[in-house]
C-alpha positions in Angstrom: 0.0 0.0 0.0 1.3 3.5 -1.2 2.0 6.0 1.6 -0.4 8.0 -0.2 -3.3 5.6 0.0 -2.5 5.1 3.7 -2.4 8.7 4.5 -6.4 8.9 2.8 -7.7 5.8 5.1 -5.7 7.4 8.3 -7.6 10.6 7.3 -10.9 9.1 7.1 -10.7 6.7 9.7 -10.1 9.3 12.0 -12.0 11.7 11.1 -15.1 9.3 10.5 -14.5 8.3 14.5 -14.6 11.7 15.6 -17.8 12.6 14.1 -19.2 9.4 15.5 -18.2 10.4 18.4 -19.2 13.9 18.5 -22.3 16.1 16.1 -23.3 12.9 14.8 -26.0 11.8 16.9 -28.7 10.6 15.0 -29.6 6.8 15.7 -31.1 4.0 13.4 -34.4 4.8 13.6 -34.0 8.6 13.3 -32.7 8.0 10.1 -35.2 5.7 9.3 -38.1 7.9 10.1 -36.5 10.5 7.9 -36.2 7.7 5.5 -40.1 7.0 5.6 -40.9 11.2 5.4 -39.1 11.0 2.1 -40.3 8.0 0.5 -44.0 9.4 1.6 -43.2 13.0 -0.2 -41.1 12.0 -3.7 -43.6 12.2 -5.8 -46.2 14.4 -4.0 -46.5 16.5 -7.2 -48.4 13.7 -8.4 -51.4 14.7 -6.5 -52.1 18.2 -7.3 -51.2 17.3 -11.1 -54.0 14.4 -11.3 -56.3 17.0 -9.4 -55.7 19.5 -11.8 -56.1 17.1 -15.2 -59.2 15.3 -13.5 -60.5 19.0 -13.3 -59.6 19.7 -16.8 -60.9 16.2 -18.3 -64.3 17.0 -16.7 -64.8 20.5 -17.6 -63.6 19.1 -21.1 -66.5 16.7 -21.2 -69.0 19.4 -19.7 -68.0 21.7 -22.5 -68.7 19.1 -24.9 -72.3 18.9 -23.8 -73.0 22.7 -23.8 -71.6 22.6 -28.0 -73.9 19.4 -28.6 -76.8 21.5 -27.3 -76.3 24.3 -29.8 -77.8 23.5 -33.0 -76.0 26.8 -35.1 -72.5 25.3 -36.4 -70.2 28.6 -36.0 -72.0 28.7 -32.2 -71.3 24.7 -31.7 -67.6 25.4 -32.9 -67.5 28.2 -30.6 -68.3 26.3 -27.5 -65.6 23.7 -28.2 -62.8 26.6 -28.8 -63.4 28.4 -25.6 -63.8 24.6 -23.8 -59.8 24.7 -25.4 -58.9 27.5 -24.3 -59.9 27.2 -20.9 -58.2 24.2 -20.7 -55.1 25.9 -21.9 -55.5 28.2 -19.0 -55.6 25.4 -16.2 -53.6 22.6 -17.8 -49.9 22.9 -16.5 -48.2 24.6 -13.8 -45.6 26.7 -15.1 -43.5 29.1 -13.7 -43.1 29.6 -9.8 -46.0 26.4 -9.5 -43.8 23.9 -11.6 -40.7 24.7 -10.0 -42.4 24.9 -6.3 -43.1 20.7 -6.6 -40.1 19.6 -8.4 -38.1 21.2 -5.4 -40.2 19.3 -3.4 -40.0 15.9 -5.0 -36.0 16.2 -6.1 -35.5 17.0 -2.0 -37.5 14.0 -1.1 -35.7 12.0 -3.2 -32.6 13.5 -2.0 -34.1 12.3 1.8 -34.2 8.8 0.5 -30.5 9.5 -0.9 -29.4 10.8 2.0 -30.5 8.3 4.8 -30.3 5.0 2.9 -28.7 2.0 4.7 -26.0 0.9 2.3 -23.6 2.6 0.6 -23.6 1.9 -3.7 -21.5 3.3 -6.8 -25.6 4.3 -7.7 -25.3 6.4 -4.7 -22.5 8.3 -5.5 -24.0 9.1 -9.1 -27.4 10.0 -8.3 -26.6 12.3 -5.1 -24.5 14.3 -7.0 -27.2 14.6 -9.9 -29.9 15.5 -7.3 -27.3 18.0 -5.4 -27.1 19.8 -8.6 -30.4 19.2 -9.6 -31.5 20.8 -6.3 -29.6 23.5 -6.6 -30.1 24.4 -10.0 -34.4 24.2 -9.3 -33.8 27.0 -6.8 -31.7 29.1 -8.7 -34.7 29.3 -11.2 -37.0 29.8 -8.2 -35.1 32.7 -6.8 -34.8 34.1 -10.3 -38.6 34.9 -10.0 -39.2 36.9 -7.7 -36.8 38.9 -6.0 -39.0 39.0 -2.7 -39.4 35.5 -2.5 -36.2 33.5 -2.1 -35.6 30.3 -1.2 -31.8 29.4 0.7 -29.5 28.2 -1.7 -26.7 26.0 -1.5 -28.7 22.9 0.0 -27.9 20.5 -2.6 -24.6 20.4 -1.3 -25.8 18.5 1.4 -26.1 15.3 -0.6 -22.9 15.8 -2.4 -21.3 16.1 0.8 -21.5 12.6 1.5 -18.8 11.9 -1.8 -15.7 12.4 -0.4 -12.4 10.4 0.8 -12.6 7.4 2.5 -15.4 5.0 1.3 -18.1 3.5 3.0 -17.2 4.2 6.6 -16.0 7.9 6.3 -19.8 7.9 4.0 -21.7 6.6 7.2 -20.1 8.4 9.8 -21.3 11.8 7.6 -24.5 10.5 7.1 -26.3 11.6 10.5 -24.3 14.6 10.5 -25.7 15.7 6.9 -28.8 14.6 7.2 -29.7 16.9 10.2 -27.7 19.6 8.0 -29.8 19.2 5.1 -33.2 19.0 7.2 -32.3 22.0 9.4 -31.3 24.3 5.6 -34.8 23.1 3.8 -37.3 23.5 6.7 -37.9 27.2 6.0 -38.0 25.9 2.2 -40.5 23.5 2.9 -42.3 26.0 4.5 -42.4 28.5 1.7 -43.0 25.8 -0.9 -46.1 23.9 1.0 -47.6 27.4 1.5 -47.0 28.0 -2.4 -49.0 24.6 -3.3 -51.8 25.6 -0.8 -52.5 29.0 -2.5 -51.7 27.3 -5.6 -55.0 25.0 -5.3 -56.9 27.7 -3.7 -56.7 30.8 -6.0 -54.3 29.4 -8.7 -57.5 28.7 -11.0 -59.4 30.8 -13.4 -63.1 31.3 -14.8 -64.5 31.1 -18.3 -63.6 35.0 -18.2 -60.3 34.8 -17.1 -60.7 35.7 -14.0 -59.1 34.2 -10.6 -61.4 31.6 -8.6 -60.9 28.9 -6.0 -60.9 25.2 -7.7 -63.7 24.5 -5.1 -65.6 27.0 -7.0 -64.7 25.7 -10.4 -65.8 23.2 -9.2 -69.3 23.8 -7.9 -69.8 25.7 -11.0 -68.8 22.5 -12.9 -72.0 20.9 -10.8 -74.1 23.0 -12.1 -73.3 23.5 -15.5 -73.4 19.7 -16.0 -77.1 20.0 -14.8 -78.0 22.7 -17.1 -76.1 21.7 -20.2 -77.6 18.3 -20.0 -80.6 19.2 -19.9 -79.8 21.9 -22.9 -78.7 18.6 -24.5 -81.3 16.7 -24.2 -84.0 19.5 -25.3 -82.2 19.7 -28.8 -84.3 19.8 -31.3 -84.7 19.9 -35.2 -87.6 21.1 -37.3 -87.5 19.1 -40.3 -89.7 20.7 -43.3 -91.5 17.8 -45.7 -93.3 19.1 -48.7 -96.4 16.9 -49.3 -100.1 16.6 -51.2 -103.4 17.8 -50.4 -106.1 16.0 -51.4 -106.4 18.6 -54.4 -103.3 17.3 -55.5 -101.6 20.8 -54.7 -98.0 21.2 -52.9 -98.1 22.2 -49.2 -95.1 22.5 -46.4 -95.6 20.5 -43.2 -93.2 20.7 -40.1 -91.7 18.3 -37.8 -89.8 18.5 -34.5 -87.9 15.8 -33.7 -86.7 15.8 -29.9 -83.1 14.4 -28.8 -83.8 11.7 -26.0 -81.2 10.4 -23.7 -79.4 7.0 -24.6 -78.6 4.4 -21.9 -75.1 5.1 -22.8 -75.8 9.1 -22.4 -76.9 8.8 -18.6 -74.2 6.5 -17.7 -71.5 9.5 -18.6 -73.6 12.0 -16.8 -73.9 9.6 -13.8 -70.0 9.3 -14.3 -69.5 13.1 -14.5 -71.2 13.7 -11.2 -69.8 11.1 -9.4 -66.5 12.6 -10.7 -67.1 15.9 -9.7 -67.6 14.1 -5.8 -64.3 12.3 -6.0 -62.5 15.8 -7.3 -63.7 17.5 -4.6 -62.2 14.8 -2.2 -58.7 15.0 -4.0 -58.5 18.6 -3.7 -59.9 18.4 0.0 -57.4 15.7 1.2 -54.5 17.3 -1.1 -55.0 20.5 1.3 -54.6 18.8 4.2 -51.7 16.5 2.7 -49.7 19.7 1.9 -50.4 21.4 5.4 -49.4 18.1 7.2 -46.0 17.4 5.0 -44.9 20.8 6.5 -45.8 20.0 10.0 -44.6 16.8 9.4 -41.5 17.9 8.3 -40.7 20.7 11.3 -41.6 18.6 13.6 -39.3 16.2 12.5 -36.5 18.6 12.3 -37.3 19.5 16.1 -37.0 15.8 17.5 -33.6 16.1 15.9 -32.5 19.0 16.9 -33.6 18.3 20.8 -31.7 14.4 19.7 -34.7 12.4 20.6 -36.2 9.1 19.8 -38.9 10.3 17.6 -41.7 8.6 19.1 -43.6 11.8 19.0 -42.8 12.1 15.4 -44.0 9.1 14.6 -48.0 10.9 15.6 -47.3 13.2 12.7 -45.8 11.3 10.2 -49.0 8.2 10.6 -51.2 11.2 10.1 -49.1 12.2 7.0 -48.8 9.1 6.0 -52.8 8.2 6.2 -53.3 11.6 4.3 -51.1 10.1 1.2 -53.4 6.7 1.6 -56.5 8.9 1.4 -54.7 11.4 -1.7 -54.3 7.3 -3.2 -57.7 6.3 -2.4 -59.6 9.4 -3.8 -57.6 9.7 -7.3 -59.0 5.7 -7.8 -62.5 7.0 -7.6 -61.8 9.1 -10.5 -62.6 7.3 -13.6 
């Protein structure tokens, strides 16, 4: 063995025992609760997105009944344009939205990085891609508004844990980052949880243009099925049919024909309504989901701080954990 070689283990083995012995506190299951908070959260941007194209698939269908109700073409096409429209409005999250959950999933991820039990080449590479990744998300962020900033730099957290010395020198830093990168993201997660919140309660906009609540888009959605449906269903067509009087003489004699409902047409508005039920329940339980991750989250970061078992953490992170089982539940109901 080079002297250069043994130099890098003496390094690392000693200082790997000092941090064990010292800042680096955090036991097994510590770690593993953090473990389970980040597994719960890295993908919680798949919530509010399925809320959001539910919404937009059902407003879709709603619009299509209000155009098959009009019996003028340029007024028919009309309908469907502005159902288009409208959707283009609500369909993605862009800006300061998009950005606010893929910081939240890449740190969850980076959780899960950060606090797993073995030490792989796969580590290495993927906690320097989400270090950078992390970093990189926030820079954008911060680019946005100058009033709102998130802290930069906590990316380097993960890529902290690539260093000299290999596995034990990697497990020795693991407790010590992992507290570092929890205590540097709580006000972030903070921020960003109160961003998804207003997100899904003023982030939406009426047929006009104008800002509403998604609960009131959809109420409104309620009614509208009920009245286009019925707009639908009282379609009608007057059809003119020349015929003979008993003279033998030409004469015009009118017809209206009524639209009836189809087995296959109550079915989808049954669907619709039951729908609408099941999108209020997402949006409901997606609330609460967001506002319990955050509690969740500083919660956790005080068991560390105050070093203790986290048997009072684990009170919040079953009710976080349920929410995630009820976000599940409710997105199933939506067909």
């Amino acid at each position: 063995m080079t002297h250069h070689n043994l130099f890098k283990k003496s390094v690392a083995l000693i200082i790997g025992t000092a941090l064990l012995n010292g800042c680096a506190s955090l036991t097994k299951s510590q770690l593993n609760e953090v473990n389970t908070f980040g597994q719960l959260t890295s993908n919680f941007s798949a919530y509010p997105s399925k809320f959001i194209l539910s919404f937009n698939t059902i407003n879709e269908k709603e619009a299509l009944l209000r155009a098959n109700s009009r019996i003028d073409p340029d007024t028919h096409f009309t309908e469907i344009d502005s159902a288009y429209q409208h959707k283009k409005e609500n369909d993605t999250l862009t800006g300061k939205s998009d950005l606010t959950f893929k910081i939240i999933d890449k740190y969850a991820q980076a959780l899960v990085l950060l606090t797993a039990d073995k030490h792989t080449k796969q580590l290495d590479t993927a906690a320097k891609s989400f270090g950078t990744n992390i970093d990189g998300l926030i820079t954008n962020y911060n680019k946005i508004d100058s009033k709102d900033q998130l802290p930069t730099g906590i990316g380097g957290a993960v890529a902290e844990l690539i260093t000299l010395g290999g596995e034990q020198f990697i497990r020795s830093r693991q407790a010590k980052e992992t507290k570092d990168f929890v205590t540097k993201a709580d006000p972030m997660i903070i921020r960003l949880t109160n961003n998804v919140i207003a997100q899904l309660g003023n982030g939406a906009k009426d047929k006009n243009g104008q800002p509403v609540t998604f609960s009131d888009l959809v109420n409104q959605l309620r009614q509208d099925i009920k009245t286009d449906y019925k707009a639908f269903l009282g379609k009608r067509t007057t059809d003119i049919v020349i015929k003979k009087n008993k003279d033998n003489a030409d004469y015009s004699a009118s017809f209206i024909n009524y639209r009836y409902a189809t087995l296959d047409d109550d079915r989808e508005c049954l669907q619709l309504l039951s729908d609408l039920d099941a999108l209020q329940r997402l949006l409901n339980d997606t609330k609460t989901a967001t506002a319990n991750l955050a509690k969740a989250h500083h919660k956790l970061l005080t068991d560390i701080d105050t070093k203790k078992s986290l048997v009072e953490f684990a009170t919040e992170l079953q009710t976080y954990g349920d929410n995630i089982k009820d976000l599940k539940t409710a997105i199933q109901k939506i067909k």
